[in-house]
C-alpha positions as CSV (number, residue, x, y, z in Angstrom):
1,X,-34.6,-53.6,51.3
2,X,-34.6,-57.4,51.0
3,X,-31.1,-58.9,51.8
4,X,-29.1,-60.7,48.8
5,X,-27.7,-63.8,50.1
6,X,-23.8,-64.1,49.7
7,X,-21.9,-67.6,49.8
8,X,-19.9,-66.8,52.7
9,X,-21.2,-64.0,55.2
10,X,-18.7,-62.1,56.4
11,X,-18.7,-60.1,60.0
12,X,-17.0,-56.9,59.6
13,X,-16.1,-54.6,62.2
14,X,-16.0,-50.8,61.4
15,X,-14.1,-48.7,62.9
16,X,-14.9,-44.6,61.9
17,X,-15.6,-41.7,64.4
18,X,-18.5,-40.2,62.5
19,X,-21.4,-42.6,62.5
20,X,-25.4,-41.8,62.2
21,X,-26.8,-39.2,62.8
22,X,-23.7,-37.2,62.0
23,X,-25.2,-35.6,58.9
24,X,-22.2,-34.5,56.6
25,X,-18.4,-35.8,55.6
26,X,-17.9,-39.2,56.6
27,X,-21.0,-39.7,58.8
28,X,-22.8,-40.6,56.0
29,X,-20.0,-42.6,53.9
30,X,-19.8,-44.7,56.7
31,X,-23.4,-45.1,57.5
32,X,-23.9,-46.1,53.8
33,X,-21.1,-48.8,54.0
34,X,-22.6,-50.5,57.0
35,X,-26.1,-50.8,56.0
36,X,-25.2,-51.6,52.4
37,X,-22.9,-54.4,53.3
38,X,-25.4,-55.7,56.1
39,X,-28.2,-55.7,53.2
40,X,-25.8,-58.1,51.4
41,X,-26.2,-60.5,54.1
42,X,-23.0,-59.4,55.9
43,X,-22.9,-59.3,60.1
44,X,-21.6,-55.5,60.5
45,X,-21.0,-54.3,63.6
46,X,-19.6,-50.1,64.2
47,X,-17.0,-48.9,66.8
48,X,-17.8,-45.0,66.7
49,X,-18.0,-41.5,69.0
50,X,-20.8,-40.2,70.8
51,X,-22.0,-37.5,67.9
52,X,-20.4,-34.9,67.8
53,X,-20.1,-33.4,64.4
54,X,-20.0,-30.4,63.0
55,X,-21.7,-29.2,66.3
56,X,-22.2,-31.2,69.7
57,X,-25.8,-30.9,69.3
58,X,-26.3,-34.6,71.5
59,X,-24.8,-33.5,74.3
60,X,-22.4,-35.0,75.9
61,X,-21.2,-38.5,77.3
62,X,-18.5,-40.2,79.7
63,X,-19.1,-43.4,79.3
64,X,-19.5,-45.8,76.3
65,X,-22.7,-47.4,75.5
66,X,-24.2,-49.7,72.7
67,X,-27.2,-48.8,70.8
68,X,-29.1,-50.6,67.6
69,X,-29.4,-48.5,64.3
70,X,-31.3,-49.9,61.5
71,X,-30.3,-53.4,62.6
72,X,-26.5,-52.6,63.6
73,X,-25.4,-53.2,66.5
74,X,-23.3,-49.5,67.5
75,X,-20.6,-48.9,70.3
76,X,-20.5,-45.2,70.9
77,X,-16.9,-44.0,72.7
78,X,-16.8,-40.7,74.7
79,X,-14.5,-38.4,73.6
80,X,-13.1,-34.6,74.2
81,X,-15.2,-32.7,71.9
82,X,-13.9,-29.7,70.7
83,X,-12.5,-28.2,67.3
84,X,-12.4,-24.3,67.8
85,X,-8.4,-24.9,67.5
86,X,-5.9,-27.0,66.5
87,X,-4.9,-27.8,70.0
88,X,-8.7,-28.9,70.9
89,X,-8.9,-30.9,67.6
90,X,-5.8,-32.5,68.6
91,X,-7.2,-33.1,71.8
92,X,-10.7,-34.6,70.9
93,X,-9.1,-36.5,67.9
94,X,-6.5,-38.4,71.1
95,X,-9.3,-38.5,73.4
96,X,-10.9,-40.4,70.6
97,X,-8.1,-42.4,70.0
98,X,-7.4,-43.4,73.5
99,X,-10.9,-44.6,74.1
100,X,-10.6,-47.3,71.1
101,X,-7.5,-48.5,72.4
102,X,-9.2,-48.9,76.1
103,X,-12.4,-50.7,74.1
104,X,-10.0,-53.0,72.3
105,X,-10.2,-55.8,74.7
106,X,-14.2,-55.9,74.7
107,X,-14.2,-55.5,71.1
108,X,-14.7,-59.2,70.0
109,X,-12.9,-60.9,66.9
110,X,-14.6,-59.9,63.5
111,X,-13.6,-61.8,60.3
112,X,-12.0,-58.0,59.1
113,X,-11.7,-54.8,60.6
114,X,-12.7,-51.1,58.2
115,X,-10.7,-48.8,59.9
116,X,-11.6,-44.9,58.3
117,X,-9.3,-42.4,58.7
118,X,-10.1,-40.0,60.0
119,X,-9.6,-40.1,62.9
120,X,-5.7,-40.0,62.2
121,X,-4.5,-41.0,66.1
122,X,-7.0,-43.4,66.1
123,X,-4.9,-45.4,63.3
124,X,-2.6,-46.5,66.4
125,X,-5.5,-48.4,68.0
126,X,-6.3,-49.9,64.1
127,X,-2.6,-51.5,64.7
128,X,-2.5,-52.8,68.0
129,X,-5.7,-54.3,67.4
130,X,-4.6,-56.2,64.6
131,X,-1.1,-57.0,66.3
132,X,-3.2,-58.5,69.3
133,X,-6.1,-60.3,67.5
134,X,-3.8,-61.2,64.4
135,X,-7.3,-60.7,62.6
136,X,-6.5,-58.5,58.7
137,X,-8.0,-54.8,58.7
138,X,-8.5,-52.5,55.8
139,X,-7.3,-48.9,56.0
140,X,-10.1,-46.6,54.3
141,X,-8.8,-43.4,53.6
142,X,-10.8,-40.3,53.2
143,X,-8.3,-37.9,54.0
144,X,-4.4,-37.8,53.5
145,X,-3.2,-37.2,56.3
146,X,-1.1,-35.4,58.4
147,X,-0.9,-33.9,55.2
148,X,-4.0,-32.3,55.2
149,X,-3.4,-30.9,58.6
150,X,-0.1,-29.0,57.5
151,X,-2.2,-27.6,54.3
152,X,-4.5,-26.3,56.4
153,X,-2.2,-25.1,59.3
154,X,-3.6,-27.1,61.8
155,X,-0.1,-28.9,62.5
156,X,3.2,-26.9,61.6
157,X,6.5,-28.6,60.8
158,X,8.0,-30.1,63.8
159,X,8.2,-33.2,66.5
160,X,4.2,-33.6,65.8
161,X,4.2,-33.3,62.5
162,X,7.3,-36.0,63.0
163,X,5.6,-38.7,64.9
164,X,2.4,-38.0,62.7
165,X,4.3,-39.0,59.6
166,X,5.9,-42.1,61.6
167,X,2.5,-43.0,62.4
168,X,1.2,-42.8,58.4
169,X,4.1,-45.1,57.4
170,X,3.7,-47.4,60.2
171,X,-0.4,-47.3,59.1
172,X,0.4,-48.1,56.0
173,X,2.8,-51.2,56.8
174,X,0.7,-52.7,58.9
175,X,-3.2,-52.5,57.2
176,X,-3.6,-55.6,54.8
177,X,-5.0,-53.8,52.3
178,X,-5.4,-49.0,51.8
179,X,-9.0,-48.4,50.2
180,X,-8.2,-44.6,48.6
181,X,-10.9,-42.6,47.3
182,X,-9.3,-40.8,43.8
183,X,-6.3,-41.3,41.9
184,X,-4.8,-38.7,43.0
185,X,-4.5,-40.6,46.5
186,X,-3.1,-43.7,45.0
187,X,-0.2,-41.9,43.6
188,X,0.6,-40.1,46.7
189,X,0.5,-43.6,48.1
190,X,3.0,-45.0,45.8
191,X,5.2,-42.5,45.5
192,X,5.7,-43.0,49.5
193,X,6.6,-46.5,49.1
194,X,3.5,-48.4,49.6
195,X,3.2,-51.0,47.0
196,X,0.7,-50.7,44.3
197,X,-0.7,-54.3,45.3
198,X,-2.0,-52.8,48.6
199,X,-4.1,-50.4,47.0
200,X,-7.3,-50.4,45.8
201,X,-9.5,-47.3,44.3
202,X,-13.0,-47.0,45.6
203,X,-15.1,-44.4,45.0
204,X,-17.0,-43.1,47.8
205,X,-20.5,-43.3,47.1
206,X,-23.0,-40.8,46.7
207,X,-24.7,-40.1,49.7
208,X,-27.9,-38.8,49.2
209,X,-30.3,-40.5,47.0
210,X,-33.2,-39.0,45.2
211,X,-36.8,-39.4,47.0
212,X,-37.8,-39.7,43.2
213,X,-36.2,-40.5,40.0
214,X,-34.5,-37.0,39.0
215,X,-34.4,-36.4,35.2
216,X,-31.5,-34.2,34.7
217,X,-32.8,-30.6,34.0
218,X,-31.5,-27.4,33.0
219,X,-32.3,-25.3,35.9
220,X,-35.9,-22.8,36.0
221,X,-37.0,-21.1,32.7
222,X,-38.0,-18.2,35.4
223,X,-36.9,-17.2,38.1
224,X,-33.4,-16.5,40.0
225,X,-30.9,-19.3,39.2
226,X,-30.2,-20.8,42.1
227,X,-26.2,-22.1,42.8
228,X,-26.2,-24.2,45.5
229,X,-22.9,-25.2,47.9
230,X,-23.3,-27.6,50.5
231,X,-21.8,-30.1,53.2
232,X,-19.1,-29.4,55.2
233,X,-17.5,-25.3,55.4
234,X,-14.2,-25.8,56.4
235,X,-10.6,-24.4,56.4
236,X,-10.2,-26.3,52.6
237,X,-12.6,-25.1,50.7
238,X,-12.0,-21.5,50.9
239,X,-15.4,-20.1,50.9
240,X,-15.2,-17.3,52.0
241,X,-13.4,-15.6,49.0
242,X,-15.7,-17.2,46.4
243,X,-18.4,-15.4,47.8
244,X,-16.9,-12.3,48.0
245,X,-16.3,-12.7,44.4
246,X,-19.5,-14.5,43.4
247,X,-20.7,-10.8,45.5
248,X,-18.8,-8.0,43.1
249,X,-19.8,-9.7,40.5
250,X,-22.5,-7.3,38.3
251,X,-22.9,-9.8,35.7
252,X,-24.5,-12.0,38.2
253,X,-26.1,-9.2,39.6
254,X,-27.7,-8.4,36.4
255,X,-28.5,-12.2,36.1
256,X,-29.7,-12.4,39.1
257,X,-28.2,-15.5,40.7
258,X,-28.0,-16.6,44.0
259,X,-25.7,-18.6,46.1
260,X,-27.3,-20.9,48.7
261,X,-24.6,-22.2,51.0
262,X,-26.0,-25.5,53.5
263,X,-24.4,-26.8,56.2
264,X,-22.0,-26.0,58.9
265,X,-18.1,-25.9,59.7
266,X,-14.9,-24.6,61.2
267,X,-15.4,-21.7,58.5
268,X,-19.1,-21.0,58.9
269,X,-18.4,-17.8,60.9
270,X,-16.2,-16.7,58.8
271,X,-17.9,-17.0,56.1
272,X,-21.2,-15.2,57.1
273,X,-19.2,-12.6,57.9
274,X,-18.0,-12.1,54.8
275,X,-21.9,-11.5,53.0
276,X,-22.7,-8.4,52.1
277,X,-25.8,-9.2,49.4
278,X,-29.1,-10.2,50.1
279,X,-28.0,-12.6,46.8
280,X,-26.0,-14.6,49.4
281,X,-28.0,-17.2,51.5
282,X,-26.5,-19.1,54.6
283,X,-29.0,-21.7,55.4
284,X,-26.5,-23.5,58.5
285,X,-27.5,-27.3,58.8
286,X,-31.0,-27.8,57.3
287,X,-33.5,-30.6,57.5
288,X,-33.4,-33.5,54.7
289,X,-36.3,-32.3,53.1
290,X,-35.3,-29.1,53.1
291,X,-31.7,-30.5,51.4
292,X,-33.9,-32.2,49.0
293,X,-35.7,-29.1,48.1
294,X,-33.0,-27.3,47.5
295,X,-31.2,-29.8,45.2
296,X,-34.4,-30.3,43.4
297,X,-34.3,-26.4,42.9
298,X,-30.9,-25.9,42.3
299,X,-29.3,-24.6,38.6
300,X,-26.0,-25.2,38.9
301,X,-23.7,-27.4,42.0
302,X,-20.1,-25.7,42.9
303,X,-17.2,-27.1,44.6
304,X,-15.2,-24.8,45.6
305,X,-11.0,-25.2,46.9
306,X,-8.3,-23.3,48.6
307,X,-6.3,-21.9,46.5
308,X,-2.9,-23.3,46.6
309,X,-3.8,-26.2,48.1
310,X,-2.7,-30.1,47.8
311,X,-5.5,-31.9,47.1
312,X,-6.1,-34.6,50.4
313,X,-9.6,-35.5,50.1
314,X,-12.9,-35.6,47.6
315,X,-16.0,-33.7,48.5
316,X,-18.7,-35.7,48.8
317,X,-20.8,-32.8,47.5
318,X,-19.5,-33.5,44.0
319,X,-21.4,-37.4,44.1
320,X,-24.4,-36.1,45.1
321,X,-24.7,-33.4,42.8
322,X,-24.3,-35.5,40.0
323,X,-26.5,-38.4,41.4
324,X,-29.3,-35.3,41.2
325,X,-27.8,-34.2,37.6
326,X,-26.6,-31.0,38.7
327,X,-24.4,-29.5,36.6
328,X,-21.5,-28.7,38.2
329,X,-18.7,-25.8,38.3
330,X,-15.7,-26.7,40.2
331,X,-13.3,-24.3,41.2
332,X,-10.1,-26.4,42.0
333,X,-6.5,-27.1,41.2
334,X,-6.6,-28.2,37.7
335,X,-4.5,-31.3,38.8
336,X,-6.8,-32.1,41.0
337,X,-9.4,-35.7,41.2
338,X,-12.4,-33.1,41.4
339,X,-11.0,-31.5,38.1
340,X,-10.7,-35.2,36.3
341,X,-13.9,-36.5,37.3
342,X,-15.7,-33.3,36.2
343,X,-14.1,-32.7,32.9
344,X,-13.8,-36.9,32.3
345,X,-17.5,-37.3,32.8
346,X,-18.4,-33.8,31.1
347,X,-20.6,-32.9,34.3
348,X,-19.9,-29.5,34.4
349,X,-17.3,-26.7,34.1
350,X,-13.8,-26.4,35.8
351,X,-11.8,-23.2,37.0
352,X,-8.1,-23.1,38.8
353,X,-8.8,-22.0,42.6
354,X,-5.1,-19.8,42.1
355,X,-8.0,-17.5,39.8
356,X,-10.9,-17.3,42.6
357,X,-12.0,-14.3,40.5
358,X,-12.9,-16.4,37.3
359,X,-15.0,-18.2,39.3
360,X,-17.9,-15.8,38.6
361,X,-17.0,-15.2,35.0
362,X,-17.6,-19.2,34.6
363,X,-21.1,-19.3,36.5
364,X,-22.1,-16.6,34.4
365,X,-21.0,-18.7,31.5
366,X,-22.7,-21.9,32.5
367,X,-26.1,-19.8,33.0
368,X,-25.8,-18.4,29.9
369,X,-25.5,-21.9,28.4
370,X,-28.7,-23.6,29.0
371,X,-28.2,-26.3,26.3
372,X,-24.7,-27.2,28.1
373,X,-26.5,-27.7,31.4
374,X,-28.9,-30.0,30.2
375,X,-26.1,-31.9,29.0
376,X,-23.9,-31.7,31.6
377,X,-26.6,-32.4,34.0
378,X,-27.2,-36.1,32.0
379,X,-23.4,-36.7,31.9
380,X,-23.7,-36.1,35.2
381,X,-26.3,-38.7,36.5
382,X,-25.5,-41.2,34.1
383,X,-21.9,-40.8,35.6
384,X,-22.9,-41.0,38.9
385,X,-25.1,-44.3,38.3
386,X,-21.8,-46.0,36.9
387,X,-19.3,-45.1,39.8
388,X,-21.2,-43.6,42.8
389,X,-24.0,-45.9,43.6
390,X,-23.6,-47.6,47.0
391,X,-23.9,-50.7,45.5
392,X,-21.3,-50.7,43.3
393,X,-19.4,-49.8,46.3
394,X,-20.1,-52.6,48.5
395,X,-19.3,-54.7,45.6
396,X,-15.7,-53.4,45.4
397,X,-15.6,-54.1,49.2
398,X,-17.2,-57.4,49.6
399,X,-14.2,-59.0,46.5
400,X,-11.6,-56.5,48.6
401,X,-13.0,-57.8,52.1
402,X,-13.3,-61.7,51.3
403,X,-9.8,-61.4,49.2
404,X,-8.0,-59.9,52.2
405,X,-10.0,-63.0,54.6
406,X,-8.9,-66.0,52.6
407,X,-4.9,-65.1,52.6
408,X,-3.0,-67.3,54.2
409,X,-1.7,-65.7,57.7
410,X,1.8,-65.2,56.0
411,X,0.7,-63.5,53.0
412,X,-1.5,-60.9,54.9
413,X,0.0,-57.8,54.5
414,X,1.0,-58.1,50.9
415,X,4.2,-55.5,50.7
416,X,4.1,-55.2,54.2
417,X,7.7,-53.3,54.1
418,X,7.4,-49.5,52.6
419,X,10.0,-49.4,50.2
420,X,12.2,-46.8,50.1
């Protein structure tokens, strides 16, 4: 891709523990923000782990080590790798954590630091770093947390949960600017006291992109529809009760649908154990061309959620199946961003996750509604053009980056006091 030339080339150091090749969550987000802004003539260079994600399937490593990807320059960090329970996520998420902070010194002075998040601990580092280097660093945040952790039971009221909250606020004071990814974040932000000045919404952006210009279609004339669920299988999205209902359903039955399910998590297991129909299909972590061909293929997109549970993060699932023009039917809490986005942009069909056994009923109504696909499916990509392209992304960053760069050192950290 040729470079566009920018007035004033910025370097930018980002800080996320799931880099390239890590093929799902934030892997890819992050990926996408480092070689988009280095195609806008910006000097990028990524802190990150040794991969590890969702599976340890490069081994292992003690030691940190630099390598070039695409043109940008990587530091890799060992870590603890483990996230069979909460005590070994903890673990690998402060091994993580403590490594940065050791690299800190050898880390060189960027014009700006990206910090994502998660890794929570690592958030601690994030602050020394810009305490030490008095150099301004943006706070991306993908998941609310320790919120998130509570939801999902991996940390339970007490002195962790404690410091953890400490260590949000004190986050959130010190970053210059908090990039959130939905509405929904920004007023969790505000209504803990960080000032609307310091935020700034920016859609992740869709992380795939079609090998071929996709023309929104209504699924196969013949053939079983195919409903395809994909990314990351963990503890939040519930999965394993949506296909136990998508499974008792006989109106699908008699339509003959199947649910594809690709990629790996905490859940996976759980989840295949909980297929009993050959209508059921757990493909685990598949190539990309075998990702592509089943988005090409697929009738309908779902995104499924816990039931009960406070929304902390958007699935990047839902930007790529609308960058494809998948229709999509979400089954989330009504207040939720997934629910606004979907119903805003007329991309598909929304159902309340506290009602996991309407979420059959509404498949069975989006399949019987081939019209409403086809123009769900265009809402969809013409949605997706507008607010998910990485472009449009690194546009958002490059005014937040060189806004946040050209304060004066006493008015970094606009509303640097939470108010109370």
């Amino acid at each position: 891709m040729r470079r566009r030339p920018v007035a004033s080339p910025l370097r930018i150091q980002l800080w996320s523990i799931y880099y390239d090749p890590v093929p799902t969550g934030i892997g890819p987000v992050s990926t996408i923000f480092a070689r988009t802004m280095r195609d806008r003539g910006h000097e990028v260079d990524v802190v990150t782990a040794h991969p590890h994600y969702p599976a340890p399937e490069w081994g292992t490593s003690r030691r940190p080590y630099r390598e070039e990807r695409d043109g940008i320059s990587v530091l890799r960090l060992p870590l603890a790798v483990g996230r069979g329970t909460a005590a070994r996520r903890l673990l690998q998420e402060l091994s993580f954590a403590a490594s940065q902070a050791i690299a800190i010194p050898a880390l060189g002075s960027p014009d700006v630091v990206v910090a994502v998040s998660p890794s929570f601990p690592a958030l601690a580092p994030a602050i020394a770093n810009s305490a030490v280097r008095r150099r301004p660093w943006i706070l991306w945040l993908q998941d609310i947390l320790p919120e998130g952790a509570v939801s999902t039971e991996l940390v339970r009221p007490g002195r962790v949960l404690a410091a953890a909250q400490r260590l949000e606020h004190a986050a959130y004071r010190s970053a210059d600017r908090v990039v959130v990814i939905s509405e929904s974040f920004a007023h969790n932000l505000r209504a803990k006291g960080v000032p609307a000045a310091k935020i700034a919404r920016i859609y992740n952006p869709s992380t795939r992109q079609p090998s071929t210009p996709v023309a929104p279609s209504p699924g196969p004339t013949h053939g079983a529809p195919r409903i395809l669920s994909m990314g990351n299988i963990g503890l939040s999205q519930g999965l394993t009760e949506y296909v136990r209902w998508f499974q008792e359903s006989t109106e699908l039955e008699r339509l003959g649908a199947h649910l594809v399910i690709a990629g790996h998590g905490v859940a996976a297991d759980e989840v295949r154990a909980a297929i009993r129909s050959d209508r059921v299909e757990m493909l685990g972590l598949v190539s990309d061309g075998r990702l592509e061909e089943e988005l090409r293929r697929a009738t309908l997109g779902v995104v499924t959620q816990r039931s009960g549970l406070r929304e902390f993060n958007l699935p990047s699932k839902l930007m790529n199946f609308m960058a494809y023009g998948i229709p999509v039917v979400a089954a989330v809490e009504p207040e939720s961003e997934v629910a606004r986005i979907v119903e805003s942009s007329g991309a598909g069909w929304v159902t309340e996750s506290a009602r996991p056994e309407r979420f059959p009923e509404r498949i069975a109504e989006a399949l019987a509604d081939r019209a409403g696909r086809e123009s769900r499916g265009e809402a969809a990509a013409a949605y997706a053009g507008r607010y998910f392209s990485p472009h449009g992304m690194a546009e958002r960053f490059e005014e937040l980056l060189t806004e946040v760069v050209d304060l004066p050192s006493p008015r970094r950290g606009v509303g640097r006091e939470l108010t109370r």
